[in-house]
C-alpha positions in Angstrom: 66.1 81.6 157.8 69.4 83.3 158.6 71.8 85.8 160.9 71.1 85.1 164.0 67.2 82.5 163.7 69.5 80.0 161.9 68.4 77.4 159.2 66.8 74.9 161.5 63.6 76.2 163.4 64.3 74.6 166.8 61.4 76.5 168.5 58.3 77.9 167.0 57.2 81.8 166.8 54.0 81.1 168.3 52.1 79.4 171.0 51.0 76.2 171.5 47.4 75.3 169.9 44.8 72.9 170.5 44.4 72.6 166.5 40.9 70.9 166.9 39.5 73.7 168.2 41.7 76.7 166.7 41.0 76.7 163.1 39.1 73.6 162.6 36.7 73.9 165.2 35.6 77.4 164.4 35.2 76.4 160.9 33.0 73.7 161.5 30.8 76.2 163.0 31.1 78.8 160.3 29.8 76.6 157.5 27.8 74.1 159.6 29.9 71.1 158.8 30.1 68.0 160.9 33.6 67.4 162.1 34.8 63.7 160.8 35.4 60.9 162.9 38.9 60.5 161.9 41.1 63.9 162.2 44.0 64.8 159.2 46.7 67.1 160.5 49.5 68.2 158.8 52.2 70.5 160.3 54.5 72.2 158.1 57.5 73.6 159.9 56.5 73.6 163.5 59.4 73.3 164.4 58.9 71.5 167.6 55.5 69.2 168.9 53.8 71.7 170.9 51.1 71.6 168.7 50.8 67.7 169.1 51.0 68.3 173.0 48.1 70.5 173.3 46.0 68.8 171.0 46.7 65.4 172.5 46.2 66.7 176.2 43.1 68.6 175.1 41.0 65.8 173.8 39.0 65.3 176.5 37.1 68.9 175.7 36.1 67.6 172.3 34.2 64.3 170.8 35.9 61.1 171.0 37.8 60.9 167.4 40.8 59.2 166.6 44.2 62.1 165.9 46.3 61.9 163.1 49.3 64.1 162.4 51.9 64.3 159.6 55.0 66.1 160.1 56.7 67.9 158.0 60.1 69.7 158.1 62.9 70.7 157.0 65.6 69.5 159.0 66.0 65.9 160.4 67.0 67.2 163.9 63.6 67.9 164.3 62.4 64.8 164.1 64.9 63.3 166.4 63.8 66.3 169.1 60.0 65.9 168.7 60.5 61.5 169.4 62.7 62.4 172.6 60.8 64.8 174.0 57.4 62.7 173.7 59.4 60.3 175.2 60.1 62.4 178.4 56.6 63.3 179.0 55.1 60.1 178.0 57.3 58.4 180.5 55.2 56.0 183.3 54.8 57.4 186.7 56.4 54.9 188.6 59.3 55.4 186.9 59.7 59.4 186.5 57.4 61.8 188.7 55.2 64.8 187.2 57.9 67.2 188.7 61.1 65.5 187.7 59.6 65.2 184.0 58.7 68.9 183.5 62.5 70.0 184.5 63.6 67.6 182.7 61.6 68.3 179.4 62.3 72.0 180.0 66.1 71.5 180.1 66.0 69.8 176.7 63.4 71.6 174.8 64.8 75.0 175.6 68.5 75.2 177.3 71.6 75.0 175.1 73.3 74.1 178.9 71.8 71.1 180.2 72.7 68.9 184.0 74.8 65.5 183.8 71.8 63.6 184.3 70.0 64.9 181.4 72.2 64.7 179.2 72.6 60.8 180.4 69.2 60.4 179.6 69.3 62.0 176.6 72.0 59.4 175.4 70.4 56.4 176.7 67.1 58.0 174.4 69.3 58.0 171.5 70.7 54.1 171.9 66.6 53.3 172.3 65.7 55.5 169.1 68.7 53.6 167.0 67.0 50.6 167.5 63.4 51.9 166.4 65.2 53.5 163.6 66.6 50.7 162.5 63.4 48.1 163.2 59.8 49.1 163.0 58.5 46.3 164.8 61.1 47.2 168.1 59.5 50.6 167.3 55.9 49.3 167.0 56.2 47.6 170.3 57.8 50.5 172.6 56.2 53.5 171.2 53.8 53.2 168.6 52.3 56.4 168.6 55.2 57.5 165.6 55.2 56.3 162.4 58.9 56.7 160.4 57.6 54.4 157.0 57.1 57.1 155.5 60.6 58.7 155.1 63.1 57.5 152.6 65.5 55.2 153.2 68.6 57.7 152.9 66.5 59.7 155.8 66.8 56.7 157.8 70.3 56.5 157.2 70.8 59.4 158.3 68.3 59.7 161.1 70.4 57.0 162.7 74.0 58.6 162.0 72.7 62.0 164.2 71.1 59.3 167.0 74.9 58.2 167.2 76.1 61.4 167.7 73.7 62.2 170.3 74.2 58.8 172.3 78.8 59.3 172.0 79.5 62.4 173.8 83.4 61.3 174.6 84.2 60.7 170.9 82.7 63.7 169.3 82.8 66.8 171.0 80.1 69.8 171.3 80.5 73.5 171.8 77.3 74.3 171.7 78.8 77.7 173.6 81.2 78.8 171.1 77.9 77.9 168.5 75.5 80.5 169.8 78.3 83.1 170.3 79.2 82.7 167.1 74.9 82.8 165.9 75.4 86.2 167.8 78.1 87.7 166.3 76.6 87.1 162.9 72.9 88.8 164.1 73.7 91.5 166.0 77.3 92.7 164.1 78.8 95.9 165.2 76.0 95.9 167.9 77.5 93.0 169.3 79.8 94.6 172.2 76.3 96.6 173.3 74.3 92.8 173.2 73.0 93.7 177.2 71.3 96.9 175.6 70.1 95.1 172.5 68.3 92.5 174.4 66.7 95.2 176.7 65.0 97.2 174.2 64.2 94.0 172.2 62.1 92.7 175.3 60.4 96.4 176.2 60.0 98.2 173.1 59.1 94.8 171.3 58.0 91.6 173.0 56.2 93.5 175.7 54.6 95.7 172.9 53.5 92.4 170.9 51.9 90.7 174.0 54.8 88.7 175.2 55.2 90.6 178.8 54.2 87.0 180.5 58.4 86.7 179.8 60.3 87.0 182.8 62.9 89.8 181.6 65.9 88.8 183.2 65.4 85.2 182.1 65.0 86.7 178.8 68.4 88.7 178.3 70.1 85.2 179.8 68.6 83.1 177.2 69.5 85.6 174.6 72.9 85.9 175.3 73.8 82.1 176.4 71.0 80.2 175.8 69.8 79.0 179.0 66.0 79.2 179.6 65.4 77.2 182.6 67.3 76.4 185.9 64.7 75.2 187.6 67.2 73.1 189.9 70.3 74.8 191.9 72.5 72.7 189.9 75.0 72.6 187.5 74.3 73.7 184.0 77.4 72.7 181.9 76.9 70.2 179.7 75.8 70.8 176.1 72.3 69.6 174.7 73.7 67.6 171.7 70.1 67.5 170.8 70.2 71.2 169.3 73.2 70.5 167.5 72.9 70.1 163.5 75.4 68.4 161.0 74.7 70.9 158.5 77.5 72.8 157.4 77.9 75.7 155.3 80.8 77.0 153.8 79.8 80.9 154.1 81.6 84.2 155.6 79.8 86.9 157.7 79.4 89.0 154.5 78.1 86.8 152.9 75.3 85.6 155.6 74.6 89.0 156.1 73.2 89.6 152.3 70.8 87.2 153.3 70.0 88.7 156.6 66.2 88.5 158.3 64.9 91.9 157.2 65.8 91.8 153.6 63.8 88.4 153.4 60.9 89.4 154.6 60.8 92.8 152.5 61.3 90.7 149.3 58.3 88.5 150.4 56.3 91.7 150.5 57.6 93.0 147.4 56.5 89.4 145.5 60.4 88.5 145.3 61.8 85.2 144.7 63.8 84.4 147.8 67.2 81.9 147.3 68.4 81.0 150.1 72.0 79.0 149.5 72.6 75.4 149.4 74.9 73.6 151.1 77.8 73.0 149.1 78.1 69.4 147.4 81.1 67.1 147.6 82.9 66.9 144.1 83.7 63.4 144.2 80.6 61.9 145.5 78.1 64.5 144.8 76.6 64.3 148.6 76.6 67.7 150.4 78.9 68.2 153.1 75.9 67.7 155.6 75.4 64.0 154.5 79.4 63.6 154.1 79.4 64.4 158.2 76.7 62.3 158.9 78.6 59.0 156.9 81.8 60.1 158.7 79.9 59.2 162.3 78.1 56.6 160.8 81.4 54.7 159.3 83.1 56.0 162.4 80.5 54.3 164.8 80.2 50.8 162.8 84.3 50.8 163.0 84.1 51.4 166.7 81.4 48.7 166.8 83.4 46.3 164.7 86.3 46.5 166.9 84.6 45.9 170.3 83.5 42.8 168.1 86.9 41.4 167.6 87.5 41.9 171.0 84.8 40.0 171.9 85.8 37.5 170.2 89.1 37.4 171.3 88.1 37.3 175.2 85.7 34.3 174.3 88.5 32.0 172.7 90.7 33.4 175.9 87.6 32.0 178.0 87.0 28.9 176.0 90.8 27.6 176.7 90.3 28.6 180.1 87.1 26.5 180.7 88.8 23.2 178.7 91.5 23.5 181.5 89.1 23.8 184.8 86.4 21.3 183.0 86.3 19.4 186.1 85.5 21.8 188.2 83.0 23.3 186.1 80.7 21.0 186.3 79.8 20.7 190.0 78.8 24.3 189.9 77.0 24.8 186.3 73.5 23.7 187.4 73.6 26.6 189.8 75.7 28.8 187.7 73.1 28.5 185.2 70.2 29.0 187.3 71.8 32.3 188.9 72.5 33.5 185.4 68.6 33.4 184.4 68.0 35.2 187.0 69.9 38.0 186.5 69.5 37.7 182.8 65.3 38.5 183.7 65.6 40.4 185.9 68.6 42.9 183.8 65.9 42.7 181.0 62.7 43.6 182.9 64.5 46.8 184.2 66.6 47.5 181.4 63.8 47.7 178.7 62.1 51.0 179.0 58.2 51.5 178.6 56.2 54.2 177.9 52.9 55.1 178.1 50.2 54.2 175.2 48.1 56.5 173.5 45.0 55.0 171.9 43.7 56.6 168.3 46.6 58.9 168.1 49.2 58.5 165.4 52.2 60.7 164.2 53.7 60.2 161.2 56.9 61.9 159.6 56.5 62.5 156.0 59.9 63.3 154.0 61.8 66.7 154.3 60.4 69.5 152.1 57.6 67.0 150.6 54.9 69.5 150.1 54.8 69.7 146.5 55.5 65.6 146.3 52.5 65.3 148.3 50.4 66.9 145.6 51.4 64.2 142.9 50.5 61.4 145.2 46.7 60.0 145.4 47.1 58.8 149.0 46.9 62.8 150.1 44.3 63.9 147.7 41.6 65.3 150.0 43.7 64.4 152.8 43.9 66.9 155.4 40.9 68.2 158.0 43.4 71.1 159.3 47.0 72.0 158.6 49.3 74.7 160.3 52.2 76.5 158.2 54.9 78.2 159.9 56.2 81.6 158.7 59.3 79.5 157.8 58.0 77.4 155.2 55.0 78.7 154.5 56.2 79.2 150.9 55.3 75.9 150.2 51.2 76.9 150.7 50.5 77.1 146.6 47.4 77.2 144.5 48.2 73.5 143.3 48.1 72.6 146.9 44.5 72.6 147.7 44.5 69.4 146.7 45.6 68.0 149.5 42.5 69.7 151.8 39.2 67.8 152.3 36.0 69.3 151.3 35.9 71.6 154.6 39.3 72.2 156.1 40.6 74.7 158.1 44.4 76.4 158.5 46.2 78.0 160.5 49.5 80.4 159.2 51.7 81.8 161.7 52.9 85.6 161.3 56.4 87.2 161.9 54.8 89.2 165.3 57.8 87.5 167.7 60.5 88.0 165.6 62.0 90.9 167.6 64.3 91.9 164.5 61.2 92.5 162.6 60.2 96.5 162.2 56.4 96.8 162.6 55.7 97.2 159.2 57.5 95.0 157.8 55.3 92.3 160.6 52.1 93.7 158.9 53.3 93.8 155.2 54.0 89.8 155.8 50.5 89.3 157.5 49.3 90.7 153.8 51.7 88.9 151.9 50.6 85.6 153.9 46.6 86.3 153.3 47.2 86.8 149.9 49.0 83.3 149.8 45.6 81.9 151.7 43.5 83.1 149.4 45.3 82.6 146.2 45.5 78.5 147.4 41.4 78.8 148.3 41.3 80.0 152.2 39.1 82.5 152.9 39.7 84.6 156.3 37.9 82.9 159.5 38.2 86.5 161.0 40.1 89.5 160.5 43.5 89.6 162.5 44.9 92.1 164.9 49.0 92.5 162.8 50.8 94.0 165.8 48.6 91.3 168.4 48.1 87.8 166.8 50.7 85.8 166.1 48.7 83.4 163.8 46.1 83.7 161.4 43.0 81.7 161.3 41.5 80.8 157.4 38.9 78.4 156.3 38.7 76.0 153.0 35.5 74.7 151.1 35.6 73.1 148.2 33.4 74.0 145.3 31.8 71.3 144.2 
């Protein structure tokens, strides 16, 4: 995606669903199929885990069955942003209250502005997520519900250079301002001066029009035009969420991002054009992209950093040693209590240091490699995988005939349309709801009912195999 909705999808075009009974549910009653004891879902391009959310909280409405999701995107960020976050609401009682986790998941799923203490929590997340990065038994132990084996080892790398970044605000500074003014510069162009107006008849001649009137306007046009969502909390909202910040870079000028702007990419999918959108740029010398040449910067930059407060540890234990030779004598009368006091506080640092969070029994989600769709179909572990899936209208170009494979017998799926993206004319919305169906079909889906273009934002298809 470009202009103004970016490359990285941080939040999805449609609401949350309970995915076991949204598609898959009204499936199994459409061609009588019992639903299996162990559920296969596979998001592609969510964007965020408010699919996960839903279905998780919403399991006490269906039979007792154990949930497994696979996660595919097509940015690491997401990955990162969808671990914190479960992290915030799966956080224990006694340790955050109900009230003081939903501002606090708010502020970082949807403000680009978020409050000092946030954004120290956010940092202290990202030192805990290096280590489960980095060791899948530390991550086993703390929060096994996610499952990173999966992802290649370069992912990995760089999963942990963006954690760095996130947890080292001093050393590597953020204008997550300056970033969005500049996203709307490139979207709205000469209309830019005039944004106030734009925004206005965005919300009433579009998102009230497409059902999304439940929006509070004026918290609308401020989230448009700085990127705030929430202030819950009369405080201050000024420092930046490093977690929406990407270290892709691209090497492009306004005219160029605007041959590649939102409408013409949608009126070549109706028209059965091949859409390229550009690739980041590749280093000459090393062949990596300038994206993976940031990330190794941080990395190298952090391990130096790292190194150094090493050799000064070392330094200030000699400088200690020589000390302790000198005042032997005196030493020893006091190291039996010494040593004792220093358990203590040792146990008692380490039983409130080490956070816990709450388990989830029979739930697992597990992060497959970006872009993996079509890897997936040359692998036998996915054959016949997959009870239900969900493709968002960003990727859902990876949705092809070959893979069907991947479905079980009966599956169901769930595509989301263009209806909330505002820049969208009507028809173009409903020539991508045709374009989409004819995608559904051509892979095996057939149409669990027909869909309102202008009302639903996702479309509902079913899957049985012939046998």
């Amino acid at each position: 995606m470009t202009d103004g909705y970016g490359n990285i999808n941080w939040w999805g075009f449609s609401p949350a669903l309970d995915l076991q009974q949204i598609g898959h549910g009204e499936m199994c009653k459409k061609l009588s199929c019992a639903t299996p004891e162990e559920l296969h879902i596979l998001l592609v391009g969510a964007g965020d885990l408010r699919h996960i959310l839903k279905t998780v909280a919403h399991r006490y409405r269906h039979s007792k069955r154990k949930l497994k999701f696979y996660v595919v995107e097509n940015s690491l960020e997401l990955y990162i942003r969808d671990m914190l976050l479960m992290m915030v609401a799966l956080e224990k009682p006694n340790k955050m209250g109900l009230q003081e986790k939903t501002e606090l998941f708010l502020e970082l799923y949807g403000n680009t502005l978020i409050r000092e203490q946030s954004s120290q929590y956010s940092e202290a997340m990202a030192h805990e997520l290096i280590k489960m990065v980095t060791d899948f038994d530390y991550m086993g132990k703390k929060l096994p519900l996610f499952d990173l084996s999966q992802l290649k080892y370069k992912e990995r790398d760089f999963l942990e250079g963006i954690l760095k970044f996130l947890r080292n605000r001093e050393k590597t500074p953020y204008d997550v301002s300056k970033c969005w003014d500049l996203r709307l510069r490139q979207q709205l162009n000469v209309r830019y001066d005039s944004m106030k107006n734009v925004f206005d008849w965005d919300y009433n001649m579009e998102m009230v029009e497409r059902g999304g009137s439940i929006i509070n306007i004026h918290q609308y046009k401020n989230w448009r035009q700085c990127g705030v969502a929430f202030q819950i909390r009369e405080g201050t909202y000024d420092v930046p969420n490093r977690t929406l910040a990407s270290a892709t870079v691209f090497k492009m000028t306004a005219e160029d991002v605007s041959e590649f702007n939102i409408n013409s990419l949608f009126h070549e999918l109706a028209n059965n054009e091949k859409y390229e959108p550009p690739q980041p740029t590749a280093d000459k010398d090393s062949g990596k992209s300038d994206s993976e040449t940031k990330l190794q910067e941080i990395t190298e930059e952090e391990e130096e950093e790292e190194e150094s407060n090493k050799k000064s540890t070392e330094e200030i234990k000699q400088e200690t040693n020589q000390q302790n030779s000198e005042n032997k004598e005196e030493k020893e009368i006091g190291e039996p209590v010494d040593a004792l006091c220093e358990e203590n506080v040792n146990n008692s640092t380490q039983e409130t240091e080490e956070p816990e969070w709450m388990k989830i029994e029979d739930v697992k989600v597990t992060f497959l490699p970006l872009n993996s769709i079509q890897d997936m179909v040359n692998k036998p572990k996915y054959q016949k995988r997959f009870n239900a899936a969900f493709f968002s209208n960003s990727m859902v170009h990876h949705l092809k005939p070959e893979s069907s494979s991947l479905f079980a017998d009966h599956a169901s799926l769930v595509l989301e349309t263009a209806l909330f993206m505002v820049d969208l004319k009507k028809e173009y919305v409903t020539e991508y709801v045709k374009k989409i169906t004819g995608m559904a079909n051509q892979a095996g889906f057939q149409l669990l009912e027909t869909p309102d273009d202008l009302q639903d934002s996702y479309i509902k298809f079913s899957f049985e195999r012939n046998q």
